[in-house]
OpenMM code with the backbone's topology and positions (N, CA, C; nanometers):
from openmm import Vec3, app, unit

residues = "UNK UNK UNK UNK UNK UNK UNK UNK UNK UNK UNK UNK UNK UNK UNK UNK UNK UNK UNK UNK UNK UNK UNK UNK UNK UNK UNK UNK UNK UNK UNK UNK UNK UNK UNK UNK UNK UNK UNK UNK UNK UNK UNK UNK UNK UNK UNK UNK UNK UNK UNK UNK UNK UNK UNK UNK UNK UNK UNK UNK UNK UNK UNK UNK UNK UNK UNK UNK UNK UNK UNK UNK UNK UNK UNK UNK UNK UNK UNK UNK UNK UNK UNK UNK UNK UNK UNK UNK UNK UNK UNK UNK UNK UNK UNK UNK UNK UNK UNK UNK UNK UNK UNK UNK UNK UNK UNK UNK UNK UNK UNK UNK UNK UNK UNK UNK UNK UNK UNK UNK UNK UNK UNK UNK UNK UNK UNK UNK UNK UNK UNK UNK UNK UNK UNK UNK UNK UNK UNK UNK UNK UNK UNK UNK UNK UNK UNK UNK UNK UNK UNK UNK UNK UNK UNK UNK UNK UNK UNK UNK UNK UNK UNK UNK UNK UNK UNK UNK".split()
positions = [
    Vec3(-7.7936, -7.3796, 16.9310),
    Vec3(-7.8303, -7.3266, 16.8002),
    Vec3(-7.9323, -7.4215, 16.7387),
    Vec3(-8.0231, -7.3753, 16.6940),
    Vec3(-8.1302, -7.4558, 16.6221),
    Vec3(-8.0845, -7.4729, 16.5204),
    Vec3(-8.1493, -7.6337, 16.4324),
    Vec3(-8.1594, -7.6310, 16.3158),
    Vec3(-8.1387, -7.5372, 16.2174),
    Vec3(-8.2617, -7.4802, 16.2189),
    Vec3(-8.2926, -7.3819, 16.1156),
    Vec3(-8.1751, -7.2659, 16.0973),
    Vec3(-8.1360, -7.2430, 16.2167),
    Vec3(-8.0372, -7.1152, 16.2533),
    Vec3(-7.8744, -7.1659, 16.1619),
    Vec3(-7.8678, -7.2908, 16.2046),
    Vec3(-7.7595, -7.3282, 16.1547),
    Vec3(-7.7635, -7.3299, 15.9934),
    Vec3(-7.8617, -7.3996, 15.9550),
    Vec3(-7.9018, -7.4004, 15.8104),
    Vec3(-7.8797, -7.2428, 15.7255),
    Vec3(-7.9562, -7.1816, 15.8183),
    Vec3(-7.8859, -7.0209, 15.7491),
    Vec3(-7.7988, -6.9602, 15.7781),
    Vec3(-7.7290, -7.0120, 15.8506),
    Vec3(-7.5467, -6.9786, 15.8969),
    Vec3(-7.4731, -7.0442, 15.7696),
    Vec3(-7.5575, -7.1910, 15.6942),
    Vec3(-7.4678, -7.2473, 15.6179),
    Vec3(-7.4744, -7.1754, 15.4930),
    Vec3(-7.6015, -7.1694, 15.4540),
    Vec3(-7.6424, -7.1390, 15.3483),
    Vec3(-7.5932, -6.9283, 15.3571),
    Vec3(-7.6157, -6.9206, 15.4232),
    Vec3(-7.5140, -6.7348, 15.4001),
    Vec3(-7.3914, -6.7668, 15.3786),
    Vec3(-7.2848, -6.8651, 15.4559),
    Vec3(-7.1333, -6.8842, 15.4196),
    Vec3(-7.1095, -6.9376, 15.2944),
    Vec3(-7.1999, -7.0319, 15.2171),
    Vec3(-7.2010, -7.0782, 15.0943),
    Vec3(-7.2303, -6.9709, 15.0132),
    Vec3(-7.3496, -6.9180, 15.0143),
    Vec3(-7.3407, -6.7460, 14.9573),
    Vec3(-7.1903, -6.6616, 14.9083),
    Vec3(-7.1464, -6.6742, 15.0206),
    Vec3(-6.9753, -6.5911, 15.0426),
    Vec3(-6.8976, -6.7134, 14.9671),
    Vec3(-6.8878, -6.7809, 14.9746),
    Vec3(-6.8552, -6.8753, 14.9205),
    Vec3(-6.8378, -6.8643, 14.7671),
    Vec3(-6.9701, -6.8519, 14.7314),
    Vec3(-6.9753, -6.8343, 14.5781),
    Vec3(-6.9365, -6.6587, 14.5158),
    Vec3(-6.9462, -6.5624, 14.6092),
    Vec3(-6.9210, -6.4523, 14.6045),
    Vec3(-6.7930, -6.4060, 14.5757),
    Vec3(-6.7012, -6.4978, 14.6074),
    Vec3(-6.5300, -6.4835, 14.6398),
    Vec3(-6.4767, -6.5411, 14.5878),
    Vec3(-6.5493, -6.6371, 14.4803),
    Vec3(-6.5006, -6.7265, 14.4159),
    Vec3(-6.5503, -6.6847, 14.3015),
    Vec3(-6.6475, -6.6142, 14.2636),
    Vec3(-6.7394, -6.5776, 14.1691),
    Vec3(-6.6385, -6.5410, 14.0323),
    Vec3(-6.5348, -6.4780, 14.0395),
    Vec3(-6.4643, -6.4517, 13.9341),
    Vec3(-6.3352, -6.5123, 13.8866),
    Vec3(-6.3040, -6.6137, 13.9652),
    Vec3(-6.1934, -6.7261, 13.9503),
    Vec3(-6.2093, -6.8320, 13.8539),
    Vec3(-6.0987, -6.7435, 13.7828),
    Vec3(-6.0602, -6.7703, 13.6357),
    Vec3(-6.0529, -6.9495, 13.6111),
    Vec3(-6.1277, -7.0019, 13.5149),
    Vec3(-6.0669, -7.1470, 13.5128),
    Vec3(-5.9360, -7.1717, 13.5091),
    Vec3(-5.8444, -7.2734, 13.5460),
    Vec3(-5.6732, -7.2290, 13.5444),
    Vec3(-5.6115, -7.2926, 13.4026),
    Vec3(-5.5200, -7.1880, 13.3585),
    Vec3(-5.4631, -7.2046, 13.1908),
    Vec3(-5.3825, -7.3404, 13.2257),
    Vec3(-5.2926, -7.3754, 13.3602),
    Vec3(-5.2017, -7.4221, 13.3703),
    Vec3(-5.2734, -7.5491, 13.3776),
    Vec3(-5.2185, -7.6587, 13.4079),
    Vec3(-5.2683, -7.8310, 13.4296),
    Vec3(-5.3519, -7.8207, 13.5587),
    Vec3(-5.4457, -7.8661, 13.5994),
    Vec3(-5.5499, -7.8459, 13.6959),
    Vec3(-5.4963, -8.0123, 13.8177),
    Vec3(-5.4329, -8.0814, 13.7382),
    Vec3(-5.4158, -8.2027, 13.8526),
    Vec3(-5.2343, -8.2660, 13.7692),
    Vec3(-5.1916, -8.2762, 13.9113),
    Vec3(-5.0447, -8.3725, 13.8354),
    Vec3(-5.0504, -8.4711, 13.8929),
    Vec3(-4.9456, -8.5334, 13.8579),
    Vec3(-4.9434, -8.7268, 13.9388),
    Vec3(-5.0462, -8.7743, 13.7897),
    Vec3(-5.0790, -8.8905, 13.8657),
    Vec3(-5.1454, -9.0151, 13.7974),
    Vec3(-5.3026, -8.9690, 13.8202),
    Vec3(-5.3539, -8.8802, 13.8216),
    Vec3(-5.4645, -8.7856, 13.8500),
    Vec3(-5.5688, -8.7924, 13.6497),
    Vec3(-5.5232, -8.9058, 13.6202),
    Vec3(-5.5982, -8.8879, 13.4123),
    Vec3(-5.7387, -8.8654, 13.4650),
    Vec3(-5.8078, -8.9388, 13.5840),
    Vec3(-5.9322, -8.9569, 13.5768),
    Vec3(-6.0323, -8.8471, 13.6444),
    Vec3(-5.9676, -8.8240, 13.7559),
    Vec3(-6.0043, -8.6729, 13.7947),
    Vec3(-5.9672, -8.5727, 13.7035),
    Vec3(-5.8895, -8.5745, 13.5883),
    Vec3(-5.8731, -8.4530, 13.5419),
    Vec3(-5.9192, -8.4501, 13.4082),
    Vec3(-5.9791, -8.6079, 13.3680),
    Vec3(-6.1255, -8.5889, 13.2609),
    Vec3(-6.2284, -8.4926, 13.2997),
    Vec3(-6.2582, -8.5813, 13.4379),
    Vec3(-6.3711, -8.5785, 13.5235),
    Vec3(-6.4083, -8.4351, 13.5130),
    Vec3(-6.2672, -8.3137, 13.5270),
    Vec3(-6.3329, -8.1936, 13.5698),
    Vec3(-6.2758, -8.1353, 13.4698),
    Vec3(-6.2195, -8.1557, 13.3387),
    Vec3(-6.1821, -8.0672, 13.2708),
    Vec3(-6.2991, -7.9778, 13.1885),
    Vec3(-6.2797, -7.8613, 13.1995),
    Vec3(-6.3378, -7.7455, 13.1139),
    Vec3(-6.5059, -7.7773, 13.2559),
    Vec3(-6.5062, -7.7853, 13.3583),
    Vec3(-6.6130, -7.7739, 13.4429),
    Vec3(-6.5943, -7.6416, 13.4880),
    Vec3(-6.7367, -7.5793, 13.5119),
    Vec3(-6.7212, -7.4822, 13.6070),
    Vec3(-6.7324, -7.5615, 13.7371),
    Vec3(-6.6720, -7.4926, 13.8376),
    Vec3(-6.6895, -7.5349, 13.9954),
    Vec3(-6.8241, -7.5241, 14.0515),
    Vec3(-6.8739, -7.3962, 13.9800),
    Vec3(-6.9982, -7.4297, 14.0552),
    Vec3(-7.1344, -7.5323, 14.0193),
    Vec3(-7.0879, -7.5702, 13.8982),
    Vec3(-7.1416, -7.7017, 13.8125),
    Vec3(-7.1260, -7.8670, 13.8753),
    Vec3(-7.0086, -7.8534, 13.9239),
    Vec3(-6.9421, -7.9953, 13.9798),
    Vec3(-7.0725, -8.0641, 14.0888),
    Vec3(-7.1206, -8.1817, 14.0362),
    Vec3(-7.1932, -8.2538, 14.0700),
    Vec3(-7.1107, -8.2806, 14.2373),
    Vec3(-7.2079, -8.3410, 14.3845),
    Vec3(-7.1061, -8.3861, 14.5298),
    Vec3(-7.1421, -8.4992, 14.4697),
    Vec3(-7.2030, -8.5687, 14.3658),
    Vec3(-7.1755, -8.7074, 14.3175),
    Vec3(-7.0294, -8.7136, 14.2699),
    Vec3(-6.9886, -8.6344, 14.1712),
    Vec3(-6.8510, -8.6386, 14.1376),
    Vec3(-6.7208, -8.5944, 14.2373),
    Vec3(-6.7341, -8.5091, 14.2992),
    Vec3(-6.7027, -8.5027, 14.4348),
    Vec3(-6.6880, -8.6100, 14.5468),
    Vec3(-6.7693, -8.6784, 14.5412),
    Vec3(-6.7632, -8.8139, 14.6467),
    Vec3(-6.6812, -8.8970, 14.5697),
    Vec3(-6.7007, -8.9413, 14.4143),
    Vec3(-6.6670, -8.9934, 14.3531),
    Vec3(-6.5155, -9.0402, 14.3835),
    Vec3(-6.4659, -8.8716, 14.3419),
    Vec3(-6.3204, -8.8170, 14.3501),
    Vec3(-6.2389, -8.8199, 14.4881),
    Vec3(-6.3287, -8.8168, 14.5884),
    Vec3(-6.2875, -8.7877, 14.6782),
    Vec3(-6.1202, -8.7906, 14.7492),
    Vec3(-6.0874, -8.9111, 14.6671),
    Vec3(-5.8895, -8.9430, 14.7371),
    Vec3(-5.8354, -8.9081, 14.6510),
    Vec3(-5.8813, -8.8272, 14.5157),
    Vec3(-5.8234, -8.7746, 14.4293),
    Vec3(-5.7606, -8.6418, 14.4466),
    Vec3(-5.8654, -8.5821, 14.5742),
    Vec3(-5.8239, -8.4060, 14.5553),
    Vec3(-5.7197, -8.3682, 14.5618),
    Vec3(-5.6153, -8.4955, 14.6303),
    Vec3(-5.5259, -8.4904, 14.6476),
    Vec3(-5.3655, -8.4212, 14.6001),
    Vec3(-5.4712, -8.4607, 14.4387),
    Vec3(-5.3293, -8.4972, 14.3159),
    Vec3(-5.3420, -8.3489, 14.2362),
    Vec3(-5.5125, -8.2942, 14.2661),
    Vec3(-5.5036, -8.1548, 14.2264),
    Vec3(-5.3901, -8.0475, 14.2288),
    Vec3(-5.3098, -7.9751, 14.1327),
    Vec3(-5.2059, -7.8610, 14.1569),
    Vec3(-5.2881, -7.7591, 14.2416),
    Vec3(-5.1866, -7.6718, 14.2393),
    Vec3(-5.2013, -7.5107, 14.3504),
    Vec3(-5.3351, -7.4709, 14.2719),
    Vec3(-5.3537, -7.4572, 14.1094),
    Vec3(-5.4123, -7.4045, 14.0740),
    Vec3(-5.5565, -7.4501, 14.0420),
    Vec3(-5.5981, -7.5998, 14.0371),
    Vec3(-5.6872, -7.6545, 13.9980),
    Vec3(-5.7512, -7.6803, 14.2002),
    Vec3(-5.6656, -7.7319, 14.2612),
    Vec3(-5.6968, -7.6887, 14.4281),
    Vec3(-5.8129, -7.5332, 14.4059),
    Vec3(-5.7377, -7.3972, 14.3620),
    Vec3(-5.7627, -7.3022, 14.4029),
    Vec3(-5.9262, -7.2900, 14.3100),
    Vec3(-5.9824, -7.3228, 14.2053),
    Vec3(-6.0589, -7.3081, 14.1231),
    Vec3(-6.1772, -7.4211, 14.1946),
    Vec3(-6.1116, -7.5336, 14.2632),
    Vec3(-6.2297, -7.6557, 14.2761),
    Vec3(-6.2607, -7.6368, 14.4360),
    Vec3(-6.1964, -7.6100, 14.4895),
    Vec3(-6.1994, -7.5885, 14.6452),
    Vec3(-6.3539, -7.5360, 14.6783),
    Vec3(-6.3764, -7.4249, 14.6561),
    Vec3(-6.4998, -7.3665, 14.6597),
    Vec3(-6.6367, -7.4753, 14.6056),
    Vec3(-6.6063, -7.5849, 14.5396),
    Vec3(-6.7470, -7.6660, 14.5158),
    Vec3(-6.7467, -7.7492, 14.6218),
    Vec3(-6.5834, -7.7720, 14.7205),
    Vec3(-6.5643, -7.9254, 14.7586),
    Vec3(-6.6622, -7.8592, 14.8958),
    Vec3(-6.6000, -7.7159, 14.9278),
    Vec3(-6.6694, -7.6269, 15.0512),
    Vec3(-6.8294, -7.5997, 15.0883),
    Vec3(-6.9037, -7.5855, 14.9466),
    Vec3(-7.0248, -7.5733, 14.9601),
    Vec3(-7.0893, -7.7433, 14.9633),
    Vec3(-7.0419, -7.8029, 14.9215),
    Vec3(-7.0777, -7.9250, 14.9658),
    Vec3(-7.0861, -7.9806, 15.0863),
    Vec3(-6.9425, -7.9569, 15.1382),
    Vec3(-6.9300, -7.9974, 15.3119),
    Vec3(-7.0311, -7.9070, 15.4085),
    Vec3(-7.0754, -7.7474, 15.3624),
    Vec3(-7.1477, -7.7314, 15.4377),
    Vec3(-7.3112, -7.7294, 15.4106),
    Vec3(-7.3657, -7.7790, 15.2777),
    Vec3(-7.4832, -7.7713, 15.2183),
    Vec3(-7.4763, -7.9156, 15.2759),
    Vec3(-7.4245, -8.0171, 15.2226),
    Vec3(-7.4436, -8.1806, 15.1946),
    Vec3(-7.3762, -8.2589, 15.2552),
    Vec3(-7.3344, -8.2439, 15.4145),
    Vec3(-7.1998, -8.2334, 15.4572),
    Vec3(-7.2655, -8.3913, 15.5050),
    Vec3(-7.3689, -8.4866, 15.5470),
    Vec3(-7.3887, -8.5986, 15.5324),
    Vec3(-7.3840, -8.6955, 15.4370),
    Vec3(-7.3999, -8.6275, 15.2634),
    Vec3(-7.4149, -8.7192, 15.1726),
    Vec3(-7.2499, -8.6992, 15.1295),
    Vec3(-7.1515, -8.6433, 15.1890),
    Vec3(-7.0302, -8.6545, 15.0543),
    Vec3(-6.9295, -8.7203, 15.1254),
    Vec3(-6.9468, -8.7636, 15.2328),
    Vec3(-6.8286, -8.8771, 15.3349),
    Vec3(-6.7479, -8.7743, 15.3557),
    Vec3(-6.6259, -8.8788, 15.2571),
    Vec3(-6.4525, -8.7974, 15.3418),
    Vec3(-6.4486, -8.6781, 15.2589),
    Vec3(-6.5022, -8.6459, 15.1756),
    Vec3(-6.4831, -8.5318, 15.1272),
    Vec3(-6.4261, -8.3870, 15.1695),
    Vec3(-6.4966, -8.3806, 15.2683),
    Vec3(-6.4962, -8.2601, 15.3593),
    Vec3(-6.3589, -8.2875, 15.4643),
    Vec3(-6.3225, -8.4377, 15.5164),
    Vec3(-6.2515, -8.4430, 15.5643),
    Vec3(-6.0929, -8.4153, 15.5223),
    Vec3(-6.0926, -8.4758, 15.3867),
    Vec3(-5.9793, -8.4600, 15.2574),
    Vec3(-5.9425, -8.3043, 15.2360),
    Vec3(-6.0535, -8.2229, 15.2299),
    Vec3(-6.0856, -8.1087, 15.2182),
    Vec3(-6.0024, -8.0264, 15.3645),
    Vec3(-6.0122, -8.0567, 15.4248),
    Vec3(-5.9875, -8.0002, 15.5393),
    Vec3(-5.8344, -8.0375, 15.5520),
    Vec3(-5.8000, -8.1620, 15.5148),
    Vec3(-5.6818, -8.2436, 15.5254),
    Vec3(-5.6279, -8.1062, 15.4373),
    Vec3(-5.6550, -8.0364, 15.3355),
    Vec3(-5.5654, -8.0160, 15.2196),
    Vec3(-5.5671, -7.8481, 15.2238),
    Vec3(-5.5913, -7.7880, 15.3447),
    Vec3(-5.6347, -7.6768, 15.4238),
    Vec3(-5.5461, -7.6446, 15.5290),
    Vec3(-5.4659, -7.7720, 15.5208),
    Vec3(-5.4208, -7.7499, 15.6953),
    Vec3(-5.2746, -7.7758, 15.6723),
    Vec3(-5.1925, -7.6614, 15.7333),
    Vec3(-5.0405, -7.6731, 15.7414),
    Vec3(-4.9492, -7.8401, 15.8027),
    Vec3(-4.9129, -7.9279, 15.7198),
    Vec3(-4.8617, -8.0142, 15.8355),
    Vec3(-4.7618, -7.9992, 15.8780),
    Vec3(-4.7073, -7.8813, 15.8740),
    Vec3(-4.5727, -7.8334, 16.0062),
    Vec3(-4.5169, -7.7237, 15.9858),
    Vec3(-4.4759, -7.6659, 16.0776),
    Vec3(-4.4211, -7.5496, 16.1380),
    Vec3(-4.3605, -7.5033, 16.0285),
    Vec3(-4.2635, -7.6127, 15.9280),
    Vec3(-4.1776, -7.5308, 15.8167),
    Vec3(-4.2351, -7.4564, 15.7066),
    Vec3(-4.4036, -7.5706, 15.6939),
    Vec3(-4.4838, -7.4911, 15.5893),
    Vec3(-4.5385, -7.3651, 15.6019),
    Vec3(-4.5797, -7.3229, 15.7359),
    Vec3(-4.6542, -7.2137, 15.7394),
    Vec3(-4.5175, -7.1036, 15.7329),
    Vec3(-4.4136, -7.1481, 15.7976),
    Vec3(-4.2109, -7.0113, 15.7658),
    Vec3(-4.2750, -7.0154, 15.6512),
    Vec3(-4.2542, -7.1017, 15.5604),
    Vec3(-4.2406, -7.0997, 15.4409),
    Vec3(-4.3068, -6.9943, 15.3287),
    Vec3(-4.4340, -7.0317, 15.3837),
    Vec3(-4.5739, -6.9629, 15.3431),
    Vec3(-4.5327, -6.8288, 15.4126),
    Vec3(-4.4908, -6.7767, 15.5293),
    Vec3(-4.4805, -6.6495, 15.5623),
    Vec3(-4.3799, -6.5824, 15.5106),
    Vec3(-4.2902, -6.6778, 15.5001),
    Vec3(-4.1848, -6.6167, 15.4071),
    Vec3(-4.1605, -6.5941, 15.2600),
    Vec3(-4.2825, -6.6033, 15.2005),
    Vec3(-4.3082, -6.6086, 15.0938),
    Vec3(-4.2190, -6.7012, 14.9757),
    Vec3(-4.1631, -6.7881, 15.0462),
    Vec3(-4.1067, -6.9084, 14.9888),
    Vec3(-4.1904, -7.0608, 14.9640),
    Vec3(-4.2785, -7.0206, 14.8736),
    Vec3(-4.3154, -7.1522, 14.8544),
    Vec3(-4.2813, -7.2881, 14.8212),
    Vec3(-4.2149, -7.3225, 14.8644),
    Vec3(-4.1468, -7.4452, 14.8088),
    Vec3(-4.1604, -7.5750, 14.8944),
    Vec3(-4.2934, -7.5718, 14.8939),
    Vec3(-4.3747, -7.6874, 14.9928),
    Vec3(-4.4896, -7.6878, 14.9105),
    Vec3(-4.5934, -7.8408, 14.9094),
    Vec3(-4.7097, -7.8045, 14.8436),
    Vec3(-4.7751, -7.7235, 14.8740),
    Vec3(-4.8323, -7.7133, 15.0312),
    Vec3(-4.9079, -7.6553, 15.1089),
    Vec3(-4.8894, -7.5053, 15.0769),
    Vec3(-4.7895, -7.4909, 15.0995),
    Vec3(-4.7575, -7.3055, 15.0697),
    Vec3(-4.7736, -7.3130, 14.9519),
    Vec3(-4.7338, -7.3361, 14.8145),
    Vec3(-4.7640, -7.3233, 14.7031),
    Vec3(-4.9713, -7.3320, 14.6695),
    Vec3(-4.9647, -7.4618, 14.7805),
    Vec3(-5.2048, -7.4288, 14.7498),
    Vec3(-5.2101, -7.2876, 14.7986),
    Vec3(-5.1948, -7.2813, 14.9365),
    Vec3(-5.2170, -7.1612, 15.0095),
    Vec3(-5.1934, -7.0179, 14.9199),
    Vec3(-5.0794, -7.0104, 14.8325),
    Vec3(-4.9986, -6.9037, 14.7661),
    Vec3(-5.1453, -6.8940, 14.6363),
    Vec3(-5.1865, -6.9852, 14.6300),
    Vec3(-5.2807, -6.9686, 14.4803),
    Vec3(-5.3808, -6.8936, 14.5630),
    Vec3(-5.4648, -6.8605, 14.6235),
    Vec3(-5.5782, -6.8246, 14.6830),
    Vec3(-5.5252, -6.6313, 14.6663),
    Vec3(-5.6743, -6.5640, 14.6557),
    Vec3(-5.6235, -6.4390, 14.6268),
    Vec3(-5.6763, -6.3880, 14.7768),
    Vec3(-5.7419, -6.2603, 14.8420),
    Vec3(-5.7440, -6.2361, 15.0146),
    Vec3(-5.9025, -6.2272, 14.9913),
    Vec3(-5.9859, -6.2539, 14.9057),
    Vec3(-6.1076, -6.2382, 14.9260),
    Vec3(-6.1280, -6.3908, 14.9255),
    Vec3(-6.0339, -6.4773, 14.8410),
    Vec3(-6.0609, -6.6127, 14.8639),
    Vec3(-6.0229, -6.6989, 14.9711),
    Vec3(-5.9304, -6.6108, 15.0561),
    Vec3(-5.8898, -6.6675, 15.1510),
    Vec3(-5.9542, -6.6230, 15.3119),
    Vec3(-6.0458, -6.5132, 15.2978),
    Vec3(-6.1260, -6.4983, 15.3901),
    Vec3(-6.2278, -6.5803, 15.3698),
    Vec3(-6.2823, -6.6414, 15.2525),
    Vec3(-6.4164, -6.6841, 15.2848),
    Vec3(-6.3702, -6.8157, 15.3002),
    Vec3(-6.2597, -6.8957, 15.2958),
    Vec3(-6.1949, -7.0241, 15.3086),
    Vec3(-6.1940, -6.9850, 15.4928),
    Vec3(-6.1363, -6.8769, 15.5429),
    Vec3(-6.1592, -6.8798, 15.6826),
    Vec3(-6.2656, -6.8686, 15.7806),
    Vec3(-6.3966, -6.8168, 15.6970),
    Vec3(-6.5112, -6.8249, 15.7532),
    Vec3(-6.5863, -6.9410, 15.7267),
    Vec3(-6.5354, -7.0433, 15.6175),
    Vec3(-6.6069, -7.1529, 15.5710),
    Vec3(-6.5169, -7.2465, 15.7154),
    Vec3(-6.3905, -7.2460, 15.7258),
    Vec3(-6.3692, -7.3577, 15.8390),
    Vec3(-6.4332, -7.2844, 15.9872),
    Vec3(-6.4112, -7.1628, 15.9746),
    Vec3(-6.4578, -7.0874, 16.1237),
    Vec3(-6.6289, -7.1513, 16.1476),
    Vec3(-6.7245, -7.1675, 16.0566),
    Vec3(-6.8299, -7.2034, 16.0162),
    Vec3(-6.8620, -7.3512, 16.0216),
    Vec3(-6.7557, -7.4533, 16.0160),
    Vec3(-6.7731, -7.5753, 15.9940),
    Vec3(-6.7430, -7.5924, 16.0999),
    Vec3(-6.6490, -7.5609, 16.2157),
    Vec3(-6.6228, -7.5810, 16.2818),
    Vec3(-6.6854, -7.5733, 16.4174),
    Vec3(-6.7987, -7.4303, 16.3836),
    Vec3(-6.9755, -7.4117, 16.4981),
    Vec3(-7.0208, -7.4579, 16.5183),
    Vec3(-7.0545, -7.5585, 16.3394),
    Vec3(-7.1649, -7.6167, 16.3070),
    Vec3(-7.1917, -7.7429, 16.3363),
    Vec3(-7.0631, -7.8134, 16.3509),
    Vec3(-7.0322, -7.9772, 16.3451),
    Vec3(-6.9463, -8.0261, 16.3916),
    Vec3(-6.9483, -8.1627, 16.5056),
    Vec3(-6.8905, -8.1836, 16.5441),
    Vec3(-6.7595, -8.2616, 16.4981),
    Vec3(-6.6411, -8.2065, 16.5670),
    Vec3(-6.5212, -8.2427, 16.5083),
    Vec3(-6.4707, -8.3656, 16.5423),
    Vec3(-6.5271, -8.4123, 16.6006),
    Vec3(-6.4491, -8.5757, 16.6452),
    Vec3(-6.4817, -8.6544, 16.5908),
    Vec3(-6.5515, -8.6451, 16.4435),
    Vec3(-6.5373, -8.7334, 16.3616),
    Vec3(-6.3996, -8.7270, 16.2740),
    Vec3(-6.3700, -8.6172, 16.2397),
    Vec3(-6.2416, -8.5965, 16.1583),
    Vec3(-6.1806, -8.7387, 16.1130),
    Vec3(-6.1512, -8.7675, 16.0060),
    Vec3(-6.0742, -8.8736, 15.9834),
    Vec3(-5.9390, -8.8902, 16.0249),
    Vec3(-5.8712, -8.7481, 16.0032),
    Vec3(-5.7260, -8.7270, 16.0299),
    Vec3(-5.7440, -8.6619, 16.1614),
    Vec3(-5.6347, -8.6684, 16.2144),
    Vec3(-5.5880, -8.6166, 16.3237),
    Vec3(-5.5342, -8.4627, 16.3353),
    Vec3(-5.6626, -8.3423, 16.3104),
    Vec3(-5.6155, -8.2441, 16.2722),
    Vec3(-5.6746, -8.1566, 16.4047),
    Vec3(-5.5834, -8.0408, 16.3858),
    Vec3(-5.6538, -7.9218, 16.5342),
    Vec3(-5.6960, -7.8201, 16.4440),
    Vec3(-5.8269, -7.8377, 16.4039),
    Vec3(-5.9068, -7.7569, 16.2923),
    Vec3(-5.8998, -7.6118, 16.3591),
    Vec3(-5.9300, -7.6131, 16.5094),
    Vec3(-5.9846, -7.4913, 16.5657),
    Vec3(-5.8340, -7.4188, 16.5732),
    Vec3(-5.7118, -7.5067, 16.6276),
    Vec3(-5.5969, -7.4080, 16.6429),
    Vec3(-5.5360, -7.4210, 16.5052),
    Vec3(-5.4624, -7.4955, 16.4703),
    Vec3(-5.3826, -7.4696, 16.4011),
    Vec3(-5.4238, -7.4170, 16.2351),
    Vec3(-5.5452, -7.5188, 16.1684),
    Vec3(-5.5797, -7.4800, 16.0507),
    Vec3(-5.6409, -7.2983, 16.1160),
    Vec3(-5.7349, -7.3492, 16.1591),
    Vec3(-5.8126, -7.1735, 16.1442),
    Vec3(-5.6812, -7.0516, 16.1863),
    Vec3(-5.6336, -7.1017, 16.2661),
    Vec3(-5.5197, -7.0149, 16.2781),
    Vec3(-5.4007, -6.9836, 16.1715),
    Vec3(-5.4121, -7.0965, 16.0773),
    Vec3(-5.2965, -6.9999, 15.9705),
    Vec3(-5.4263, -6.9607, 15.9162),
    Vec3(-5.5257, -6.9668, 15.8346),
    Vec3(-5.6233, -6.9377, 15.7568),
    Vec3(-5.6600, -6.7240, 15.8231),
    Vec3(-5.6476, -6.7441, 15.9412),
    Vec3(-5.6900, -6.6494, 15.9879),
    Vec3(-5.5602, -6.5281, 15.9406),
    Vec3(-5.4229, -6.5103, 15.9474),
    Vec3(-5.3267, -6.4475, 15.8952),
    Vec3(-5.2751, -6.4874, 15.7755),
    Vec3(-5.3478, -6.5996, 15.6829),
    Vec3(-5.2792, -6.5714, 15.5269),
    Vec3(-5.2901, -6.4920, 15.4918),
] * unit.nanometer
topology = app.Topology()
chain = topology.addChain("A")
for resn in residues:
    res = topology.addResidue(resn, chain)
    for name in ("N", "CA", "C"):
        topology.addAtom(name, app.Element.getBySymbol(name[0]), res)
C-alpha cells in the first residue's frame, strides 16, 4: 500500500469517525472519577472535536481515570489522532487501544450478558452501534496501517480486541 493510499484510508476512517460521533451528546454525568481534577479541568465543557493531540499527549496516563461516559464522548478525538498524528501523540494510541480491549474472558460474559459490572463492559455499554462500528473500523484500520509490534502492552489487537469490537 502506498503512502498516499494509506493516508486516504486514514483520513476517510477519521471522516466516519467524526460522522458517528457527530451527535454525541457532551455527558450530564462526571466525565472522569479517581484523582482525575486535572484531566477533568483540562476537558471540561470541550468539544471532542476541539481537543488539542497536545492535550491529548499531555493527558495521556490519564485516559485512564475517564468514566463510561466521558471515555464514550473523548474516545473519538483520542482515535483521529492515532490515525491522523499517530507519530506525534506517543502512548496515546497505545492507552487508547489498552482501554478498547477486553482483559478477560469474564468481561466480554459480562458485556454479552448484559451485566455490566466490570469497567470494560460498563465503557463498552456507553457506545451506541453507529459508535461502535466506526470504533471497529478505526482498530480494523489501525491495524492495516501500522505496525503492531510496537504496542506498549501486550495486546492481540487483531484477535481478541477487533474481535469483541466486531459483535458488540
Amino acid at each position: 500500500m502506498t503512502e498516499n493510499m494509506a493516508d486516504t484510508l486514514q483520513q476517510r476512517v477519521a471522516r466516519q469517525i467524526e460522522l458517528a460521533f457527530g451527535e454525541t451528546p457532551y455527558p450530564t454525568e462526571p466525565i472522569v472519577g479517581g484523582d482525575g481534577e486535572a484531566i477533568a479541568t483540562a476537558l471540561h465543557g470541550q468539544r471532542w472535536q476541539e481537543v488539542s493531540h497536545d492535550l491529548l499527549y499531555k493527558f495521556r496516563w490519564d485516559m485512564f481515570l475517564l468514566t463510561p461516559a466521558g471515555f464514550r464522548y473523548f474516545a473519538p478525538a483520542m482515535m483521529r489522532a492515532a490515525l491522523l498524528e499517530h507519530d506525534q501523540i506517543g502512548t496515546v494510541t497505545d492507552n487508547l487501544i489498552f482501554c478498547l480491549t477486553p482483559q478477560s474472558e469474564e468481561q466480554i460474559n459480562n458485556y454479552a450478558a448484559g451485566e455490566y459490572n466490570d469497567y470494560f463492559s460498563r465503557r463498552a455499554a456507553a457506545f451506541n452501534s453507529a459508535e461502535k462500528m466506526a470504533i471497529l473500523t478505526f482498530l480494523d484500520t489501525f491495524a492495516a496501517v501500522y505496525p503492531l509490534g510496537y504496542l506498549l502492552y501486550d495486546i492481540d489487537l487483531v484477535g481478541k480486541t477487533i474481535e469483541f469490537w466486531r459483535y458488540a
